[in-house]
N, C-alpha and C positions, 0 to 999 in steps of 0.2 A: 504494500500500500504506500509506503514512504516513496519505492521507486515511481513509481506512479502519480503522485502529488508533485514530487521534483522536477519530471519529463515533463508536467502540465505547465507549471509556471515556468521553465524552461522555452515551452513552445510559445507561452501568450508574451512572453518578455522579449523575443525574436519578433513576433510581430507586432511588435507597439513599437519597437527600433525601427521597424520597415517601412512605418507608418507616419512616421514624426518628422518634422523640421516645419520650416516655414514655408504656406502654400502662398505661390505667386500666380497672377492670373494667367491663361493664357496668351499668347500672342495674339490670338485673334482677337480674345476680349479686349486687350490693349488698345489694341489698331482699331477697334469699334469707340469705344470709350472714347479716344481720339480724336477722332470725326466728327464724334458728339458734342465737342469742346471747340473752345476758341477763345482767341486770347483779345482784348477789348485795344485797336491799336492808340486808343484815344490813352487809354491811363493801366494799359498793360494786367489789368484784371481779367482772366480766365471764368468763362462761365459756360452754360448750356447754350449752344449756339440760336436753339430755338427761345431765348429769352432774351437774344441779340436782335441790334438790326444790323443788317448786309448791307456793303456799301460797296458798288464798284467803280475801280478805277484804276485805269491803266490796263486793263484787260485780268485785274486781278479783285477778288473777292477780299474785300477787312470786313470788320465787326467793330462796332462801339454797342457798351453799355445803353443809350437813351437818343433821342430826337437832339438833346443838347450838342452831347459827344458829336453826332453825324454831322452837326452845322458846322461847328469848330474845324473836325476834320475837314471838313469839304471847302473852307475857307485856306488852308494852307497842310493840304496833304502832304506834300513833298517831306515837312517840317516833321509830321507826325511817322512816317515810314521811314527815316533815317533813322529817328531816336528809337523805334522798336527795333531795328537793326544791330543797332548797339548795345540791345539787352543780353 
């Protein structure tokens, strides 16, 4: 019986070793997650893209936070695409 209680926690002590460490998402999930995101080029805050508004220019797609950000941006884009460059 001893042998047997030994080989049991034995065997459940192997598979919790097997089992353990830190779970990371997958890549896909990542590269999804990603997509979902955007970074605000007005004041560099990151949100859900769908609580952004899309501004295009220059044949490329930004994000600002609010109506305000878009004015600002769209008053001196250049200014504001350099300094997120820089980030």
């Amino acid at each position: 019986m001893k042998k047997f209680i030994l080989s049991t926690l034995l065997i459940f002590s192997i598979a919790a070793l097997a089992d353990c460490g830190p779970r990371s998402p997958s890549s896909a999930a990542a590269a999804e997650k990603a997509e979902e995101t955007a970074t605000c080029i007005y004041d560099g805050m990151t949100m859900n893209k769908k609580d952004m508004l899309a501004v295009d220019f220059g044949g490329k797609t930004y994000y600002t936070c609010d109506e305000k950000e878009k004015t600002e941006f769209l008053k001196s884009p250049d200014k504001y695409i350099k300094a997120a460059q820089k980030m």
